[in-house]
N, C-alpha and C positions, 0 to 999 in steps of 0.2 A: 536799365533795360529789363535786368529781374521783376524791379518793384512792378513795370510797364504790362508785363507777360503776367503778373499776377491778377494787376485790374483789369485786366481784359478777356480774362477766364470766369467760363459761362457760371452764373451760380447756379447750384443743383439741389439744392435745399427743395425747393417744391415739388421736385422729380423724383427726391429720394423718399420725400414721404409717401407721392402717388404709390412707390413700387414699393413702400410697407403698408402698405393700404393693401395693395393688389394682394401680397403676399398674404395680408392675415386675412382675406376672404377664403384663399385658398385652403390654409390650416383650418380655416372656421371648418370650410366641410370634409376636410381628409388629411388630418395631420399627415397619414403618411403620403399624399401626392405633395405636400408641401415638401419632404424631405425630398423628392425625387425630382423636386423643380429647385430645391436646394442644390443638388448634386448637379441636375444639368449644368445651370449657372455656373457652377465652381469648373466642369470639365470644360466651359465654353470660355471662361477666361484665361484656363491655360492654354486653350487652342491658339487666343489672342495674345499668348505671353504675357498674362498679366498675373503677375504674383498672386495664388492664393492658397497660400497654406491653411488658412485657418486653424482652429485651435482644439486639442482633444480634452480640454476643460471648458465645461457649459458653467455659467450660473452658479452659486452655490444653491438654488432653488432644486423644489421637485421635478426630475423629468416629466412628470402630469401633471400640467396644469388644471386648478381647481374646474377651469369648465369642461373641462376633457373627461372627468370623472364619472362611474356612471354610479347610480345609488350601491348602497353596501344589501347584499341580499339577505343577509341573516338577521337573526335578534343577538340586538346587543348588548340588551341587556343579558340574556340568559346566557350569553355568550363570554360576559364579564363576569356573571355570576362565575362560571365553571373554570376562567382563569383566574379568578382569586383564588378559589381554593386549592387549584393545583400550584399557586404559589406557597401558599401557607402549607400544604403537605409539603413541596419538596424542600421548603427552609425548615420545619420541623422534622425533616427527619437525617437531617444532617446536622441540626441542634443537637435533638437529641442523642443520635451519637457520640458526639463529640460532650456533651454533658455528662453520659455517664461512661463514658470511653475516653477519656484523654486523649487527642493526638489519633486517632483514628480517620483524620481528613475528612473531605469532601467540599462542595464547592457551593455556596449559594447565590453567585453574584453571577454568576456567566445567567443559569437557567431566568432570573431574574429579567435581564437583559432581551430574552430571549422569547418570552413567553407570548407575547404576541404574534412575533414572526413566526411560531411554531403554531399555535390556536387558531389564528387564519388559515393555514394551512389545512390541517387535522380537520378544520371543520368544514370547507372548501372545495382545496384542491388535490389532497393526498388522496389517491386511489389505492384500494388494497387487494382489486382486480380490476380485470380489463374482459368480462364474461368468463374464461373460464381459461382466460391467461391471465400471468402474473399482475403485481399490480406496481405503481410506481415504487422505485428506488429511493430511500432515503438517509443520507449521509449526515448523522446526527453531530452536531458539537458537541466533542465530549465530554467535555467540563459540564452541559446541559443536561445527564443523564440522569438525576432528583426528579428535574421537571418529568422526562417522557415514564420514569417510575409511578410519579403522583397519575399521572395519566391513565395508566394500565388497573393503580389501584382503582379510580372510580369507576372505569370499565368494569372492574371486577373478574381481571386479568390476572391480578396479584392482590394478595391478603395482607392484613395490618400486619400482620407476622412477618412478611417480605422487608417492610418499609421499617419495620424495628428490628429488623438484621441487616440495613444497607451494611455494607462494607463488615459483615458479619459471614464469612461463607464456610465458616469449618466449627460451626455450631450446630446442636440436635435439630435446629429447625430449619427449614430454605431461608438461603440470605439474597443478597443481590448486589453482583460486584463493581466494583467500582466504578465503572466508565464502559462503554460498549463493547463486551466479547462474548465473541460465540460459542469460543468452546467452553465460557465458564453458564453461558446460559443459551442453551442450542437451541431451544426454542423462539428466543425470543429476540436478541439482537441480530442482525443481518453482517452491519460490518463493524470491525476495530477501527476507531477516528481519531482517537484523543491524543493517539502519537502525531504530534504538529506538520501538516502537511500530507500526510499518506491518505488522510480522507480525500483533500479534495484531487490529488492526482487520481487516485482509482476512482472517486468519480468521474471523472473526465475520459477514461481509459473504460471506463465501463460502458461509458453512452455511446463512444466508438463500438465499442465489443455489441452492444445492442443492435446497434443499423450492420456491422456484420455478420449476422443472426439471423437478421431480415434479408440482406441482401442474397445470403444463400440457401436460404427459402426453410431456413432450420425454425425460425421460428414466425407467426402470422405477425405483420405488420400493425401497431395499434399505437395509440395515443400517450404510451406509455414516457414520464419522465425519471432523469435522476436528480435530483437536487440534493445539492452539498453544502450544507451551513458551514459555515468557518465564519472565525475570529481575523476581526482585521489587524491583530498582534499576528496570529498566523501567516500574515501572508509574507511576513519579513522570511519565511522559512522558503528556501528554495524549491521545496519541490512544491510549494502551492500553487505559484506562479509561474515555474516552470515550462509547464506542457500547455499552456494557454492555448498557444498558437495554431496545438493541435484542432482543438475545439471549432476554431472559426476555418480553417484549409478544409476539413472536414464536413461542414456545414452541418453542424451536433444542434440541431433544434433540439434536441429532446432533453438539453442539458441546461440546466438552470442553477447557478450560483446564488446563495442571498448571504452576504456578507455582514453581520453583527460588528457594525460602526458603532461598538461603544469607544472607543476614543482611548482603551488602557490595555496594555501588557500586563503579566501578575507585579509587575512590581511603578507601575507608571503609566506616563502617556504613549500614544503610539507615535507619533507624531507632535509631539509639544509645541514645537517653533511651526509647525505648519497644518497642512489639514491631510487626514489622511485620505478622506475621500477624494479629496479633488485627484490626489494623485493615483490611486487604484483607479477614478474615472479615466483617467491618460494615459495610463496600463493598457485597461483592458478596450477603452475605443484604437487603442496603437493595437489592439492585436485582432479588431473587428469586430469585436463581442458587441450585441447590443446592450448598454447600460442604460439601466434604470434609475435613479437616486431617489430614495426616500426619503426625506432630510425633516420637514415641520409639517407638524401636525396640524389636524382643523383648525383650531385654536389659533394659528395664527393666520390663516384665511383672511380673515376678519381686520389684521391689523396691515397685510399686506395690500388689499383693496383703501383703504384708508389713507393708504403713503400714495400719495401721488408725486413724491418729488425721486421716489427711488434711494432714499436715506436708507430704509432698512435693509435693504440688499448691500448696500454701498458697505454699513456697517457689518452686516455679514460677514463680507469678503474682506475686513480689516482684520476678523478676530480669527486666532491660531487654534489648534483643537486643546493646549494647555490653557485657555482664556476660557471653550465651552464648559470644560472639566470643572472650571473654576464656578461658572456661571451656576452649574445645577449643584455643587458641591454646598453652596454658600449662601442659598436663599435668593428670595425675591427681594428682599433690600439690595444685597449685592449687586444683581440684576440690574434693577433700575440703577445705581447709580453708574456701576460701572461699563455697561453694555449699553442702554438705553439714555445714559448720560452725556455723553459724548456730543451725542447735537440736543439743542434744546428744541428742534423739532419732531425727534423721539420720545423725549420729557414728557409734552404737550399731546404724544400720540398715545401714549399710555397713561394719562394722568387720570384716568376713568379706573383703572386696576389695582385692585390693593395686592398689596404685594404678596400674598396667601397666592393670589390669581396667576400673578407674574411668576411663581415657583411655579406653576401648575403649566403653564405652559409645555406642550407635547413635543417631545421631538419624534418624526415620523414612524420609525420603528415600532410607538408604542400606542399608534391610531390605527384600528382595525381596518376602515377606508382607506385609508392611503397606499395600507399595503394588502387590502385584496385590489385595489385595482391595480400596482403594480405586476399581483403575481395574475392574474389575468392576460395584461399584455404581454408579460413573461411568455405563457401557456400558449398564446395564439403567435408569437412572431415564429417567422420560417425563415428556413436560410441560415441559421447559425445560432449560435452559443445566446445566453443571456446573464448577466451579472445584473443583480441587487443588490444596490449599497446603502443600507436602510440605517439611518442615524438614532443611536439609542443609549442608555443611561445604563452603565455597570450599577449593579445594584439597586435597580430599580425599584423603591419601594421601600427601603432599607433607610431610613430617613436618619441615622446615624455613620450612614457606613457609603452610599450612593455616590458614585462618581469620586470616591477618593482612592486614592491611590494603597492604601490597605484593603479595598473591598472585596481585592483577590482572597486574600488572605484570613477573610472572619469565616468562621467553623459555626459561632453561635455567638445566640442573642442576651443583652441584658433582661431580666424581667420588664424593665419601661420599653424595653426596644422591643418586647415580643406584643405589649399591650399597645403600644403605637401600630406595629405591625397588621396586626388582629383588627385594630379600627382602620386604619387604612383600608382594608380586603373586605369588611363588613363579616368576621369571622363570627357566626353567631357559636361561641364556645363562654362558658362559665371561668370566670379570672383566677379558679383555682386550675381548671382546661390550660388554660393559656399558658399560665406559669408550668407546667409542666410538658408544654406540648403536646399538646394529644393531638392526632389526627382525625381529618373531620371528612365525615363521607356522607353526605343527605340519603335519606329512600331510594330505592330505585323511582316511584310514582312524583320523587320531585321537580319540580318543570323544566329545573336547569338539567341534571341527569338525561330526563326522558328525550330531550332537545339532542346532548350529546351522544347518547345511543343512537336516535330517528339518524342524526348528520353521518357516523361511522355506517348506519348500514344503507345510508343514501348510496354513499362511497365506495361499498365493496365488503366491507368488514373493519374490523381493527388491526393497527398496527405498532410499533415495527411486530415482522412477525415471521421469525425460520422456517420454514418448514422443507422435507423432503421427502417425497410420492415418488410410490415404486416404480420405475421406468423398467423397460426390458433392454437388459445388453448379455451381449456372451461375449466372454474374453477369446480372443483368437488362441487356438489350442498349442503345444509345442508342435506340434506336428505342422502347420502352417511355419512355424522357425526353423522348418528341418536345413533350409537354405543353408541358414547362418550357423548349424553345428554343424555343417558338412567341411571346414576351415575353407584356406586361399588353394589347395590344392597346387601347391609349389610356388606360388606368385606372392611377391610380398606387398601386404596391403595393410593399413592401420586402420584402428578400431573405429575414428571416427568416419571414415571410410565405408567401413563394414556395419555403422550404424546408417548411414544417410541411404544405402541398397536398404536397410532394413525398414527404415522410415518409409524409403520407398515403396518397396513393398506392402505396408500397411494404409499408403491412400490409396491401394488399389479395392475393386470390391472382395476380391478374394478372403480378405482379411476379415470380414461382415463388421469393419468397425470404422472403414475409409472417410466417412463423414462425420464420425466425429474428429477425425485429428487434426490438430492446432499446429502446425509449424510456425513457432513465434523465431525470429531472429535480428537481431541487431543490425547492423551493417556488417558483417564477416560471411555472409552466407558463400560466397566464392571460397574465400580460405576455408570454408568447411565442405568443398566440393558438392555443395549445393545446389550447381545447377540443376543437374536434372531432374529435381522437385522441382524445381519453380519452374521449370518449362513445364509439365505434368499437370502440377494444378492451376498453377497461376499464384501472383502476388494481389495480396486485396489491395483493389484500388476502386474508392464507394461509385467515383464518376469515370471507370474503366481505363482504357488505354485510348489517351484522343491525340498519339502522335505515332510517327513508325520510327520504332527503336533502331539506332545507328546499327545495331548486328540483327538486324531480321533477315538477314541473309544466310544466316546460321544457324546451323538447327539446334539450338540449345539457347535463342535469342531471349531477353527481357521481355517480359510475358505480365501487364499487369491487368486484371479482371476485376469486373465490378462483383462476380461471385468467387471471387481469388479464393484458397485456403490458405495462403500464407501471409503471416503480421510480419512482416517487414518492416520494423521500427526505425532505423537510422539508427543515430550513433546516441541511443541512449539507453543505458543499463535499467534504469529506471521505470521507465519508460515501459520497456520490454516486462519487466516484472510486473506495472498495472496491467498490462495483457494479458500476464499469465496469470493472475489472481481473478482478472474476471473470467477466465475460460475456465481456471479450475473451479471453480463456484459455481459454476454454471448449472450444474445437476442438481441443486438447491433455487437459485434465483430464476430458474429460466425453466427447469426439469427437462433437461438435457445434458445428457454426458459426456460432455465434449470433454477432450483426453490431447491437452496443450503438451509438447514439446518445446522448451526454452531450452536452444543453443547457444553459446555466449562463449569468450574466451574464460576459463576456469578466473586467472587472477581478478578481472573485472567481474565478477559473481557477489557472492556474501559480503564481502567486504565493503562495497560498496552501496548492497541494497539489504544489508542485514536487517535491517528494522524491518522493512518490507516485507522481506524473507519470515519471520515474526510475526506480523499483521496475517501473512499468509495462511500458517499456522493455525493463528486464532481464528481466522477463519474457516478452518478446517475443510484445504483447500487440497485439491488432488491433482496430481499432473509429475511432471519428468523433467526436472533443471539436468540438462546435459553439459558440464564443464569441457568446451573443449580446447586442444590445443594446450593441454593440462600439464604438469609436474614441471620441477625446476631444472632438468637436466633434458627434456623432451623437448621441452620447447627452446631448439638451439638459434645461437642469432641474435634474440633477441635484448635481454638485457635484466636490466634492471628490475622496471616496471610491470613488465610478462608476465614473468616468468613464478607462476606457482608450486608454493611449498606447503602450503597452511589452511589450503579452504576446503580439507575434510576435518579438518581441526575445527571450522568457523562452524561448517555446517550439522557438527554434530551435538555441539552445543541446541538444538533446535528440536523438544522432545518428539515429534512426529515426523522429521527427517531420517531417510532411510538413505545410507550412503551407501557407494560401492564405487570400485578402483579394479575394473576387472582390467585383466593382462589381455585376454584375445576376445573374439569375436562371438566365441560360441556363449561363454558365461555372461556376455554383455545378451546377447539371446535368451538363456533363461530369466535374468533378472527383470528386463523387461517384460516378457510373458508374465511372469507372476505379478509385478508389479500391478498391471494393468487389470486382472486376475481377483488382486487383493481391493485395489481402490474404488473399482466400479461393477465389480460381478459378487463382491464380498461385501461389498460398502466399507473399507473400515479407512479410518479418520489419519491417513497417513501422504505422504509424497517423499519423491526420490530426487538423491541429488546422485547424476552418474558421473563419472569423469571418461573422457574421450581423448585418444591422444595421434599425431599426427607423424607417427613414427613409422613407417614404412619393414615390417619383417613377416615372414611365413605365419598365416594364422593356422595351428592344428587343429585337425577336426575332431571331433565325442565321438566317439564311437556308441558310449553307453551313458543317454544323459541321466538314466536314471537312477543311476551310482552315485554320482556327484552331486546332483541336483539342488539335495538338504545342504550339501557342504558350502556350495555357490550361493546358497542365498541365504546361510547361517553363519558364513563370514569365512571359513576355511576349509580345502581340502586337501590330500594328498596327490600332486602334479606328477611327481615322479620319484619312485622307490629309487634308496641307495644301489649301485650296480651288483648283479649277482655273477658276476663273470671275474674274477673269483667271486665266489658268495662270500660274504662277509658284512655283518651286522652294521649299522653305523651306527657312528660314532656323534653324530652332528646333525640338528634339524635345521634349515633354512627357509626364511621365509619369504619370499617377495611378492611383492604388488605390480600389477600396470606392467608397464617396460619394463620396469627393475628385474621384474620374474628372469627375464631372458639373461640379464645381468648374474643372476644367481644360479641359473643353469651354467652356467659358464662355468661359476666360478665352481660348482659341485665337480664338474669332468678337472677342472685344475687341482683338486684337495684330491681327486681320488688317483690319478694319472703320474700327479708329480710330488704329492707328501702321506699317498699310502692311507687318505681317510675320506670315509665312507660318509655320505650325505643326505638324508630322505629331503626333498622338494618338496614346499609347500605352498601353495599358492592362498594368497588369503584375500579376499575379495572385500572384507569390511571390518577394521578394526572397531570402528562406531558399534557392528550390529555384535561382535564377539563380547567388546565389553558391555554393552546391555544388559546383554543377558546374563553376563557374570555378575550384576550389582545387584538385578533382580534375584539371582539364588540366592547371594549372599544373602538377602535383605530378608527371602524366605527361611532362611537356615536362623536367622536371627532372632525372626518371630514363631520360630517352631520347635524349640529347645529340646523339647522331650520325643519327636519321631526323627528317622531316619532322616542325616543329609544328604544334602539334593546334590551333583555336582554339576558346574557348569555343561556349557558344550565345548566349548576351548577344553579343559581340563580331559572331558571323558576320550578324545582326538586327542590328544599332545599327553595325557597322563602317563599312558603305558609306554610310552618312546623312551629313549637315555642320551644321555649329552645335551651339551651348551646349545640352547636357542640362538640365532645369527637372523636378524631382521633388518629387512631390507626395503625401501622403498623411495620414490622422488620427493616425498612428504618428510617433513620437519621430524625429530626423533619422537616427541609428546605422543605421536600418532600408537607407532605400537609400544613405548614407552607408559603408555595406560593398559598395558596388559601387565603387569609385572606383579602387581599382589597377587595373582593367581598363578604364576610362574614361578616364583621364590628367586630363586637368584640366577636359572638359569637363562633371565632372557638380556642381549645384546643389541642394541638398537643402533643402528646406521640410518640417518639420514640428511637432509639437505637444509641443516640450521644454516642461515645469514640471507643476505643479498643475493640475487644474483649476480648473471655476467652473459657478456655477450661474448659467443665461442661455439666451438661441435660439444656434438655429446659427447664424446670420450674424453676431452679436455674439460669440460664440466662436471663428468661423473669421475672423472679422479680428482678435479677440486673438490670436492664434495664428499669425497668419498665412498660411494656408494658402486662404482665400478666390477666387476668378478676379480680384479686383483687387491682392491681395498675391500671385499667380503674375505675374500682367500687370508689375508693378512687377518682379520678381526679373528678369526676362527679360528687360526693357526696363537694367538695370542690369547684367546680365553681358554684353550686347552691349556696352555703352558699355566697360566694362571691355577688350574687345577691339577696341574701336576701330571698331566696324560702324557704332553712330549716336553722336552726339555728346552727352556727359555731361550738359549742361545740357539738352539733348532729355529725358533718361531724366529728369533731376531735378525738371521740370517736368510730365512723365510721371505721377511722385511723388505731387504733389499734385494733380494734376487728378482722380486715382481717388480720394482722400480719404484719402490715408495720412499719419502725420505719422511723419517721420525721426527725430525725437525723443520718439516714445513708450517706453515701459518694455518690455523681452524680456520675454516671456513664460516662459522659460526658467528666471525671477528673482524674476519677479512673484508 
């Protein structure tokens, strides 16, 4: 009966071609209504229940086919001219380094690799304004950094003395460092890349940052893109591929990926048993991106039209990317027998090629056509993200070294490998030139130069290229903070609390600084009592709010705006931090002074986005990471994972990071004043990390901020003098941070009430900024042997006092345990070494010991230790607050 149902089913062979017939009239005249009669068809057969998944891998062929193509606009040959020689400058000058430097690195295979997909561009499509706005964004590979050097020098950007000090920066002459950083050359590079991954997230986080710029009217709307070169070894790194998804939800046209398919990690294949493009094509079409593939060059045109049986595709898609690697690694004999051998209807198709020809064969990355018309249809699709995955040769050009798996790894050339090289690129240099590398720079009146000048100033100007123009801002005065030094006025409220009214307060106009503030936050903005910003301004959302939120009933309701001010990132730390790097850079890429707030729970901070945090840095990025829900005894409940000890420890590691741990609300008010003060009304090259905490007690108000002022924002003041009721001198200085302070208040009225000694309070707001500036005297007292010592600021505050130091805080002991060279032996550190736990504060802060009765005990024990009260005093001391001497460290526990 089967066999019977089978011959009697309609054959559709002539039907099926009709409607490839119909189909390719279609594509003949509008690829893209072919795609749109694609999609119909596929939504009309699910209507019909009929399976059609289809597949997120095309072809191993070029997404542009040869008749789609439109001519190349440029000259290519002057066009080749001027990328030869910025191959042979950027491999000569990491030769030469490395010739008469040893071991001084640098990279010539990436740039190699690369130099086309970069050249088309530069000469093209890189814009370096927009009239008399910015110009495109570019996120360099940066292993590639030789190349965009060789660049700048024919520009006449940078001198032969640059390129004979790469990796040379602490010599009598300008050098040029290693890989893309700004703060080592503020001029010139834009952003830090070559840490794997952070380029291409902050690209992707930037061209968001872009359209919301536009959307709230901050900056004029223009054609402007970001493009983000990456290594497709990179994208095995999670944060490249991470945030994709953001890209296409968002509809990020302005974002363009070109991914450098050379086929090797530094030490291999990227993909050996498989291909790596097909599979980033099924990435990034699974996440909507439009993809491009660039895979062969003209060159094979020619042999494609030829195959009418479709062997050479077939063949294609048999071979792995450790087979391609092989292919260019090993010559045109290789080739042919191994690749083109296979059928003897490929033999037969290249038996016109000598094998000189069949080496020579392009792969698409390295044919200037292939990939200006990709980055064209790049340039015009709308609607979303674009990936390029352009197939290319490590070492391209390198005829000893190309596609092998050492290619990462060659610093420099043999003498036969500099004279192959040189002929290769048509280097007109003399073979005693050659042999020693010399760098080769034509006339300016040469026709390849005069060419790449006319193309840059076609374009805008040259690039990369930092700059920063004077904006006008005024930092909101303290007087405008008078709120927040007035305290809780008997109501207990916590800092983070007393920061989000203060936040508030500053998107108002009142503040003259309302539009620029950045409220970036994760998914926690509730637990940060958040709401009533986000009702206030609104959360950014590019295509608005197109449903009514379940609590619109409520007047504190989900509120998202296509001119929102708040980044409301989800649940990604990461994430949250490409935000804050493109807002805080903003005043340089955009000139506009937008002043980002990143609130985040403290443990999920540095730790997790340290590199970033780093990148930031080198970007010489300004803005306010607020830790909240901070310290390891604050945040109760919680546990394990929570609960922070160590991320003013992380963050201070970071030399442009400026920390602070204030106790109340008022000193959280000057910090930010000045902050805000120093980064954007000062300009100077700094950002703060603050911690916030969710601790619920009476905030005191300043009566007189302009006593304390230096003290709060130079790391220490005097909170509260020993009692004068009897007067009597103390005996003991105390120090605490954040909460702890209140802990240490405590435990003063218990040392003075119940063992007869006297206490001065000290509130210390930043062990990071005290030791600073004690490393800095030292460092001056060091280089100044013969004038006057300088002494600290810690020393000249703490020098004239008497008695044992007792330091307190929710932070690990390392924290004011780095004050102690300048203390001599009188400092005592308490704090919160090991794990957490989930519990209250009081049963935390006595596991941990940091508590007013585990202060009271340390101080009662470092006196004894000096001989003030007598050791059986202190050890009876011990147990009368309820501590036992033989419980388990915390440190261990």
């Amino acid at each position: 009966m089967a066999v019977l149902d089978e011959a009697v089913k309609k054959d559709l062979t002539a039907e099926v071609s009709e409607w490839i017939e119909a189909f390719d009239q279609v594509v003949a005249e509008d690829w893209e209504q072919g795609a749109k009669l694609l999609e119909a068809l596929r939504t009309r057969a699910r209507e019909a229940g009929v399976p059609a998944t289809g597949s997120t891998v095309t072809p191993y062929l070029n997404t542009i086919p040869k008749h789609d193509e439109v001519p190349y606009p440029g000259d290519r040959t002057l066009e080749r001219r001027v990328e030869s020689l910025l191959r042979w400058n950027a491999m000569a000058m990491v030769h030469k380094q490395n010739k008469y430097d040893a071991g001084i690195g640098g990279h010539i295979s990436t740039y190699s690799s690369q130099a086309t997909l970069l050249e088309v561009g530069f000469n093209h499509f890189f814009r370096a304004s927009y009239g008399d706005q910015p110009g495109d964004f570019i996120y360099f590979q940066g292993h590639a950094s030789p190349g965009v050097y060789s660049r700048a020098f024919l520009e006449g950007r940078l001198t032969e003395e640059h390129l004979k000090n790469f990796r040379h920066e602490l010599r009598d002459t300008p050098g040029l460092s290693s890989y893309p950083h700004p703060w080592l050359m503020k001029d010139f590079w834009q952003f830090p890349t070559v840490s794997m991954g952070i380029g291409p997230l902050n690209a992707i986080y930037q061209a968001r940052f872009m359209k919301y710029l536009e959307n709230r009217g901050l900056i004029e709307k223009t054609d402007r893109k970001v493009w983000g070169f990456l290594g497709d070894g990179e994208t095995d790194e999670v944060d490249t591929l991470g945030a994709i998804n953001l890209g296409s939800r968002e509809k990020l046209d302005n974002l363009i990926f070109v991914v450098n398919c050379n086929l090797q990690r530094l030490d291999g294949p990227v993909r050996g048993n498989a291909r790596i493009i097909d599979e980033l094509e099924s990435t990034f079409r699974g996440a909507n991106w439009n993809v491009i593939k660039v895979i062969w060059g003209s060159d094979w045109d020619e042999l494609f039209a030829r195959d009418h049986q479709g062997l050479l595709l077939k063949r294609m898609e048999e071979c792995v990317d450790g087979e391609y690697q092989a292919f260019k690694a090993k010559g045109g004999a290789y080739l042919r027998e191994h690749f083109f051998g296979k059928y003897p209807e490929l033999l037969k198709l290249v038996e016109d090629k000598t094998d000189e020809e069949l080496a020579h064969l392009h792969r698409g990355g390295h044919d200037t056509a292939k990939v200006y018309n990709a980055y064209k249809r790049a340039t015009e699709h709308k609607g979303g993200p674009t990936v390029i995955l352009a197939h290319t040769v490590k070492g391209y050009g390198l005829a000893f070294a190309q596609a092998r798996n050492a290619t990462h790894s060659e610093k420099k050339l043999s003498e036969k490998d500099l004279v192959a090289f040189a002929d290769r690129f048509e280097i007109p240099l003399t073979p005693e030139q050659i042999d020693s590398a010399q760098f080769y720079k034509p006339a300016n009146d040469d026709a390849a130069m005069a060419y790449m000048h006319a193309r840059r100033a076609e374009l805008g100007g040259y690039m990369p290229k930092r700059e920063v123009k004077p904006f006008e801002f005024k930092a909101p005065s303290m007087d405008f903070f008078k709120e927040w030094l007035g305290g809780s006025k008997g109501r207990a409220a916590s800092t983070t609390m007393g920061f989000v009214n203060m936040l508030n307060g500053m998107l108002k106009p009142a503040s003259g600084i309302s539009k620029y503030v950045v409220p970036i936050i994760p998914d926690e903005g509730r637990t940060f009592g958040f709401e009533s910003v986000m009702k206030a301004v609104g959360i950014y959302a590019p295509e608005g709010q197109k449903y009514t939120p379940h609590d619109s009933d409520v007047f504190l309701s989900y509120s998202e705006k296509k001119n929102g001010q708040i980044l409301e990132e989800g649940i990604t730390e990461a994430g949250s931090m490409a935000s804050f790097t493109a807002a805080g850079t903003a005043y340089t890429n955009y000139r506009v002074p937008m002043v980002p707030f990143y609130l985040y729970y403290s443990m999920f901070g540095f730790q997790r986005i340290g590199d970033m945090a780093w990148a930031f840095a080198d970007s010489r990025g300004k803005g306010f990471l607020m830790g909240g829900t901070a310290g390891r005894t604050t945040m109760l409940g919680e546990g394990l994972q929570h609960q922070d000890g160590h991320s003013h420890v992380l963050a201070g590691t970071i030399p442009t990071c400026k920390t602070y741990d204030p106790a109340y609300v008022y000193e959280l008010a000057v910090i930010v004043q000045d902050g805000i003060e120093r980064m954007y009304q000062k300009m100077e090259d700094t950002f703060y990390y603050i911690t916030m905490y969710n601790e619920d007690y009476v905030q005191p108000a300043c009566e007189n901020v302009d006593t304390i002022r230096e003290g709060i924002l130079r790391g220490i003041y005097k909170f509260k003098a020993a009692s004068t009721e009897p007067a009597k001198p103390a005996q003991v200085q105390l120090f605490g941070s954040g909460p702890i302070l209140n802990e240490v208040l405590r435990a003063q009225e218990i040392l003075e009430a119940k063992y007869n000694v006297a206490a001065d309070v000290w509130s210390v707001t930043s062990y990071n900024e005290l030791r600073r500036d004690c490393v800095e005297t030292e460092r001056w007292n060091r280089l100044h042997p013969a004038q006057k010592e300088k002494t600290p600021y810690l020393v000249d505050v703490i020098g004239k006092t008497t008695g044992p130091i007792i330091a307190a805080s929710d932070y690990i002991k390392s924290m004011p345990d780095a004050l102690s060279p300048w203390l001599s032996n009188r400092l005592l550190s308490l704090g919160t070494d090991g794990f957490g736990r989930s519990d209250n504060r009081a049963h935390l802060r006595r596991h941990f010991e940091v508590d007013a009765e585990s202060i009271v005990a340390a101080t009662l024990s470092k006196l004894a230790r000096e001989g003030v009260i007598k050791p059986k005093a202190a050890e009876k001391a011990i147990a009368e607050l309820g501590l036992s001497a033989d419980a388990p460290s915390a440190a261990k526990a």
